[in-house]
Backbone bond lengths (Angstrom), bond angles and torsions (degrees), N, CA, C in turn:
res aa  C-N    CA-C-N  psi(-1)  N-CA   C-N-CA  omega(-1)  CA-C   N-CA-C  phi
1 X - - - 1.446 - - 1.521 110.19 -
2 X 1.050 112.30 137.14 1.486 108.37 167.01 1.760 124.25 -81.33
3 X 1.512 88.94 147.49 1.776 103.10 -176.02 1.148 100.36 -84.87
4 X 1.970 88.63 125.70 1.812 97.38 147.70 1.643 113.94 -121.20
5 X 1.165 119.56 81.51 1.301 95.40 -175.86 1.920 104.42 -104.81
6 X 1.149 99.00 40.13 1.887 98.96 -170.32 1.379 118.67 65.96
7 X 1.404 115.21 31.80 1.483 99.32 162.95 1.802 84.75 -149.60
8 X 1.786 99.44 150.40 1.960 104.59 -160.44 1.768 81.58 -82.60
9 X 1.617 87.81 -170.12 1.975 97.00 -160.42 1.434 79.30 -95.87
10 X 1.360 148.71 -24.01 1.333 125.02 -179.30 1.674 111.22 -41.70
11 X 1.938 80.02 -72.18 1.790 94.36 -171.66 2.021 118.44 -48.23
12 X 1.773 105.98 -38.70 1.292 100.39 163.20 1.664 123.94 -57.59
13 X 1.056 130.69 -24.51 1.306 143.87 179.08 1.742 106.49 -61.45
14 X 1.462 100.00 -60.89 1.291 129.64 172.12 1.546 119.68 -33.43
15 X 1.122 113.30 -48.00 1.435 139.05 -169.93 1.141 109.01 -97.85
16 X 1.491 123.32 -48.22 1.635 106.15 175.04 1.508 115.99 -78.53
17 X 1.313 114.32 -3.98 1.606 94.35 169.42 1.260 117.37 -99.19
18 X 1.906 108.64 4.22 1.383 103.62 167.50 1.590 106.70 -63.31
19 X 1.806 104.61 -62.56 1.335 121.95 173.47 1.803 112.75 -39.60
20 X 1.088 140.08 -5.97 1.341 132.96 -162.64 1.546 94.65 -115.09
21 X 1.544 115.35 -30.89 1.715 101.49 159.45 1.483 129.80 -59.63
22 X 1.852 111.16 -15.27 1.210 94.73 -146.84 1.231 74.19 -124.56
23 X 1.413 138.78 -10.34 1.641 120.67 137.77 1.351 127.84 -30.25
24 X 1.479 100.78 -62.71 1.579 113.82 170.37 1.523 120.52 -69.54
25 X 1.128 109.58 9.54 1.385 115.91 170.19 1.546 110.62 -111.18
26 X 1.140 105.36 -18.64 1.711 115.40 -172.89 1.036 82.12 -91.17
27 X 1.987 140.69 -65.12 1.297 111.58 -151.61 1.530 127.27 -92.16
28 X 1.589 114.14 24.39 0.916 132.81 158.42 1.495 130.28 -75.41
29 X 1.252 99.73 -47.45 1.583 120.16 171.22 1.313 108.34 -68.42
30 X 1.471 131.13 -47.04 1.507 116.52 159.74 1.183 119.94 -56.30
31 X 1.633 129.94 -57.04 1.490 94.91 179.39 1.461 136.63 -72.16
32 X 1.867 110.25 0.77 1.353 118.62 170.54 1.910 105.91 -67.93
33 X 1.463 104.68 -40.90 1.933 98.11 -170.01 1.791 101.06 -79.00
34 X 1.399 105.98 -30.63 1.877 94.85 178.09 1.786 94.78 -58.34
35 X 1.206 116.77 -63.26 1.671 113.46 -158.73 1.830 100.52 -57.73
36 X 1.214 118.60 -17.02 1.357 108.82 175.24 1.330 117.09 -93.58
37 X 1.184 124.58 -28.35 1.285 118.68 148.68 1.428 130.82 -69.53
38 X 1.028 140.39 -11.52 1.485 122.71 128.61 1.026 139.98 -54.96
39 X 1.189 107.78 -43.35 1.617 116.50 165.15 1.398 141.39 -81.02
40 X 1.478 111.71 -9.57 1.451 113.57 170.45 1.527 120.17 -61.34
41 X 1.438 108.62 133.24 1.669 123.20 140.05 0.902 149.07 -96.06
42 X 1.359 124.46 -176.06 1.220 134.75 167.26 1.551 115.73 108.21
43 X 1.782 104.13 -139.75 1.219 118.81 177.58 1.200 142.22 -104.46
44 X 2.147 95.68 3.55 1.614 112.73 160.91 1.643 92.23 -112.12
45 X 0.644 126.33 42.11 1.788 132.44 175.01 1.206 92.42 -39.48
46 X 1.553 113.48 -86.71 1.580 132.30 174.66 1.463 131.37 -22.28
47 X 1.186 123.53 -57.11 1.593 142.38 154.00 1.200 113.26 -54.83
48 X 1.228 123.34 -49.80 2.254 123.61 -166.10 1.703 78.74 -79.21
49 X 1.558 102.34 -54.16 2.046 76.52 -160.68 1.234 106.20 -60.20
50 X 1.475 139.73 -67.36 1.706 123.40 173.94 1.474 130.24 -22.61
51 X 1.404 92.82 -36.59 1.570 97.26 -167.63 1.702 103.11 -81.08
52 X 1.378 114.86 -42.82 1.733 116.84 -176.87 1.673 100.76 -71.66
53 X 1.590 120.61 -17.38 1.412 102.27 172.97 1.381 110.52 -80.19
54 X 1.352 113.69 -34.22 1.612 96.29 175.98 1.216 138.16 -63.80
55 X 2.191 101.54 -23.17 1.397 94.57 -179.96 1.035 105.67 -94.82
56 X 1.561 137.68 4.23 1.522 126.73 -176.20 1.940 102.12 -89.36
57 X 1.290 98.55 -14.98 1.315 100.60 -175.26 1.717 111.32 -80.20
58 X 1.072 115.98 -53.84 1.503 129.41 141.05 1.457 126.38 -7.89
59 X 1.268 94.62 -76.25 1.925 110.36 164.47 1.309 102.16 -43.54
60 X 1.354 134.10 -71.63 1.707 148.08 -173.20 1.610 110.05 -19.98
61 X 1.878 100.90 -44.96 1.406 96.08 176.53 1.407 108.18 -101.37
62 X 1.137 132.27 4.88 1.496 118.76 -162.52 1.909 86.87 -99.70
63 X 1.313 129.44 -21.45 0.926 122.74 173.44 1.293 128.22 -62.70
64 X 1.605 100.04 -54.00 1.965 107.42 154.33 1.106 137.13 -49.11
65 X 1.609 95.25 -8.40 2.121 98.67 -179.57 1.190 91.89 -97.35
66 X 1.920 129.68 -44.15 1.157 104.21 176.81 1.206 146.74 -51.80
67 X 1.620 104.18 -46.05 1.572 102.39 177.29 1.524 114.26 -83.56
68 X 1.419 126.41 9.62 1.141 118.18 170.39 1.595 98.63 -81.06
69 X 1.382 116.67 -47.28 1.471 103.46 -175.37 1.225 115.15 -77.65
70 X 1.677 130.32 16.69 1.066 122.88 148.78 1.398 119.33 -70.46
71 X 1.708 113.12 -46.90 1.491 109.39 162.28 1.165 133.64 -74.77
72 X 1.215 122.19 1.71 1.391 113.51 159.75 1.719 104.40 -92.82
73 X 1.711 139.41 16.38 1.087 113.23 119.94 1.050 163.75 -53.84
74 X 2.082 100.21 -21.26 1.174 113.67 -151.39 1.475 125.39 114.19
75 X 1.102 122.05 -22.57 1.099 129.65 -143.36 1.989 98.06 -132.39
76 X 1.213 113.36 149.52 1.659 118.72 -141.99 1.931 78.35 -103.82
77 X 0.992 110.74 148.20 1.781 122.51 -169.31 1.433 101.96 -108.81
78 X 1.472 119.12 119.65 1.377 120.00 167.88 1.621 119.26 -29.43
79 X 0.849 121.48 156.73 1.378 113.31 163.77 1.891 113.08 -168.28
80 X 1.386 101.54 8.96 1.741 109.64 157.30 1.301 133.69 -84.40
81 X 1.431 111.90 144.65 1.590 95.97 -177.16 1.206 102.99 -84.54
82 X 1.243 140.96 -2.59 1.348 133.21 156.72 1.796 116.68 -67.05
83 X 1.429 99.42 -51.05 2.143 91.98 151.41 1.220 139.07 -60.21
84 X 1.504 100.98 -25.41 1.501 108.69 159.31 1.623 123.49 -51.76
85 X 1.321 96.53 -51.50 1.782 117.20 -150.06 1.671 73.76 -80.60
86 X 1.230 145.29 -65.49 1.243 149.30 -153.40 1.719 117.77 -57.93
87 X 1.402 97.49 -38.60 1.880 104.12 152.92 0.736 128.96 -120.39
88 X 1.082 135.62 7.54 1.593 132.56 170.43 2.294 102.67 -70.70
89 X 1.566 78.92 150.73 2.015 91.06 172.13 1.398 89.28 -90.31
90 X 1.145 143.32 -38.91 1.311 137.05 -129.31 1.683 98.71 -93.52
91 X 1.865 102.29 124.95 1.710 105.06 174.20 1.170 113.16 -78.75
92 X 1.313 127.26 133.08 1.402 148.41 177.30 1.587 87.17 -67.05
93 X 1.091 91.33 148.14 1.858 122.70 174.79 1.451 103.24 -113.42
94 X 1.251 137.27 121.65 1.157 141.44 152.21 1.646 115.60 -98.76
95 X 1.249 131.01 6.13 0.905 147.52 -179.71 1.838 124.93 -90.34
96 X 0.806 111.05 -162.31 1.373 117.54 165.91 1.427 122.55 -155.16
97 X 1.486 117.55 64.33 1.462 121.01 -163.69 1.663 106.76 -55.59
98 X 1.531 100.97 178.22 1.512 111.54 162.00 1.244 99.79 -61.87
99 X 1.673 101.53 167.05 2.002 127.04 164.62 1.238 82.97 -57.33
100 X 1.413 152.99 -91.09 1.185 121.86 -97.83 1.681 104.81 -102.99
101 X 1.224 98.16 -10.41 2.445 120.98 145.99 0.915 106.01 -50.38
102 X 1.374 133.17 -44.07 1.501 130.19 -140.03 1.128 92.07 -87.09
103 X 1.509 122.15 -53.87 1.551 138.97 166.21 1.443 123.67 -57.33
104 X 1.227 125.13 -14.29 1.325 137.18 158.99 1.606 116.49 -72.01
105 X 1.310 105.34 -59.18 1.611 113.42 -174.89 1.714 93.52 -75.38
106 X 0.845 150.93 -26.09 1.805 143.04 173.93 0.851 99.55 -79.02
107 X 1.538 142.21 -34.25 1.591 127.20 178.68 1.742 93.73 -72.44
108 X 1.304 127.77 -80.01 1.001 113.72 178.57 1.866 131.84 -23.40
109 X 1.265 102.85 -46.75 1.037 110.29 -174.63 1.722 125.64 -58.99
110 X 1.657 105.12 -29.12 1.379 120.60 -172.09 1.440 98.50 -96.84
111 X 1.511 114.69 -14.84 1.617 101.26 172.65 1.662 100.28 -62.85
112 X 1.580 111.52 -54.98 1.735 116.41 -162.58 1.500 107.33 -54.25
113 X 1.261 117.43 -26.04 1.535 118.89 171.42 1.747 115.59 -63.40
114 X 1.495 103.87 -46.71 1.702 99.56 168.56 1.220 102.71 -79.01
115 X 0.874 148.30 -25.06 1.761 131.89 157.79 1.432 134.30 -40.90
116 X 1.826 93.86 -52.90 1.421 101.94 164.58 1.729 123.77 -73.74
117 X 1.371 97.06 -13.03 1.910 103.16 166.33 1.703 115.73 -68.23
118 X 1.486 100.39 -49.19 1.008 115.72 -165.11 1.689 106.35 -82.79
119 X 1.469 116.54 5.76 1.231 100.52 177.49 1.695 96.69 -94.81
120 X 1.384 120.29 -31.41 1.312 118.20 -154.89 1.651 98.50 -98.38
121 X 1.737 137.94 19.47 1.328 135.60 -165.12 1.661 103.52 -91.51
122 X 2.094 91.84 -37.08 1.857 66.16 175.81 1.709 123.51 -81.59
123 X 1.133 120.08 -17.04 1.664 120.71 155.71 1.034 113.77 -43.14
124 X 1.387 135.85 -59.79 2.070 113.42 -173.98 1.273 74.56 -78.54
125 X 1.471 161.77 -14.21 1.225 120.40 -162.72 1.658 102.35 -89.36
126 X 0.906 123.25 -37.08 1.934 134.99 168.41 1.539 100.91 -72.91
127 X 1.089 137.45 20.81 1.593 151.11 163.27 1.489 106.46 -118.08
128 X 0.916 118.89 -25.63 1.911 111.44 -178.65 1.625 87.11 76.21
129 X 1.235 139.82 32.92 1.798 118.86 160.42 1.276 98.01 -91.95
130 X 1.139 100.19 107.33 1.682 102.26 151.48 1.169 142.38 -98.96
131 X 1.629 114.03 -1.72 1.207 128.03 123.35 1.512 142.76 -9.20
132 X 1.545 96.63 -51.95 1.280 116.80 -163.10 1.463 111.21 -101.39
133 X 1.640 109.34 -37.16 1.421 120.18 -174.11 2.158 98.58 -82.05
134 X 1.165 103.36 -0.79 1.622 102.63 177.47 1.483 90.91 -88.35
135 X 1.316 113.08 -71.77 1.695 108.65 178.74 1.478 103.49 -33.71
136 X 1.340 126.33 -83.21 1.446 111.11 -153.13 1.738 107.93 -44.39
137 X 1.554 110.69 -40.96 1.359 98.79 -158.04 1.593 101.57 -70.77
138 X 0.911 134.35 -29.94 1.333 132.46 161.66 1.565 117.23 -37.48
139 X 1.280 98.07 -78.95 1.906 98.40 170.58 1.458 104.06 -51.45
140 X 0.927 130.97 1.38 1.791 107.43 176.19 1.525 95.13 -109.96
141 X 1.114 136.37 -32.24 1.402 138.49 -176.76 1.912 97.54 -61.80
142 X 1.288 127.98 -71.79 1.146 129.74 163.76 1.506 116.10 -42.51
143 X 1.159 144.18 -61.90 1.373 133.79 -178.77 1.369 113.15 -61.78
144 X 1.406 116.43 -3.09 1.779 111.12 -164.59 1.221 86.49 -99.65
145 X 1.738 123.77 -39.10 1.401 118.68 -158.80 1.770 113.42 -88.22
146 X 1.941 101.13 -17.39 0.953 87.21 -176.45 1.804 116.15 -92.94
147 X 1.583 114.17 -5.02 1.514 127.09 150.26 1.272 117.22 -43.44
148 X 1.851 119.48 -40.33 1.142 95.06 -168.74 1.786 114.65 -126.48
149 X 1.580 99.48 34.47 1.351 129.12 152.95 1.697 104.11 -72.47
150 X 1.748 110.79 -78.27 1.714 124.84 154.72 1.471 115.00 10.09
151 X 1.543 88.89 -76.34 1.755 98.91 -152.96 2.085 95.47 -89.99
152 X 1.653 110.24 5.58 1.775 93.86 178.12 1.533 86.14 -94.82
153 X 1.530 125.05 11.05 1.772 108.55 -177.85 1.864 90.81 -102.19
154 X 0.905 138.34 4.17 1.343 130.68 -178.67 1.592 123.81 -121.95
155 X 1.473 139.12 160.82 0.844 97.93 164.00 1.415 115.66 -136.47
């Protein structure tokens, strides 16, 4: 069926591939905080692992809102890790840094996610989605706060 929800298929086009970076930016960053929460040590063991389960758990749904509101543009939602790896900012870790890396590269990491929000806000915003500009501003409110949760554990 064709979409009318008041915005043309250009501008929907437009917008979900803003949103499809920052999918691939979200589902990067989740599987970077799950693999760090398994893998962290040391002497915040206790705290990083609670704390990376909550935000990887977090991520889990913010990923499903994204690419759902990619399809409720219209428009088909990445879902390869080769589409991932291909837009995402975020560097894959194959490693297993220290805690206080682990917490370095996730602060970093949730800044590039409000980056990639904030690159695609004025598009739904010059689209009239307001749909879309609620999601992003949401994920940027959470990724800003949870960067600078991150960087008050380091110093």
């Amino acid at each position: 069926m064709k979409i009318d929800i008041g915005i043309d298929e250009a501008q929907r086009q437009k917008i979900a591939e803003g949103l499809s970076k920052v999918l691939a930016d979200t589902y990067a960053l989740y599987l970077k905080t799950h693999a760090f929460h398994w893998n962290v040590t040391g002497p915040q063991f206790q705290a990083l692992h609670t704390l990376f389960e909550t935000q990887y758990t977090e991520l889990a749904v913010a990923v499903d809102d994204i690419a759902e509101r990619i399809r409720a543009l219209g428009v088909f939602a990445p879902g390869s890790y080769s589409q991932f790896a291909r837009l995402s900012s975020i560097r894959e870790e194959t490693g297993v840094p220290k805690a206080d890396d682990m917490v370095r590269q996730l602060a970093q990491d949730n800044e590039a996610v409000v980056r990639a929000a904030r690159a695609v806000l004025p598009v739904a915003e010059e689209g009239h989605d307001e749909a879309s500009v609620d999601l992003l501003v949401g994920r940027m409110r959470t990724h800003e706060k949870t960067a600078w949760m991150l960087r008050s554990m380091v110093a």
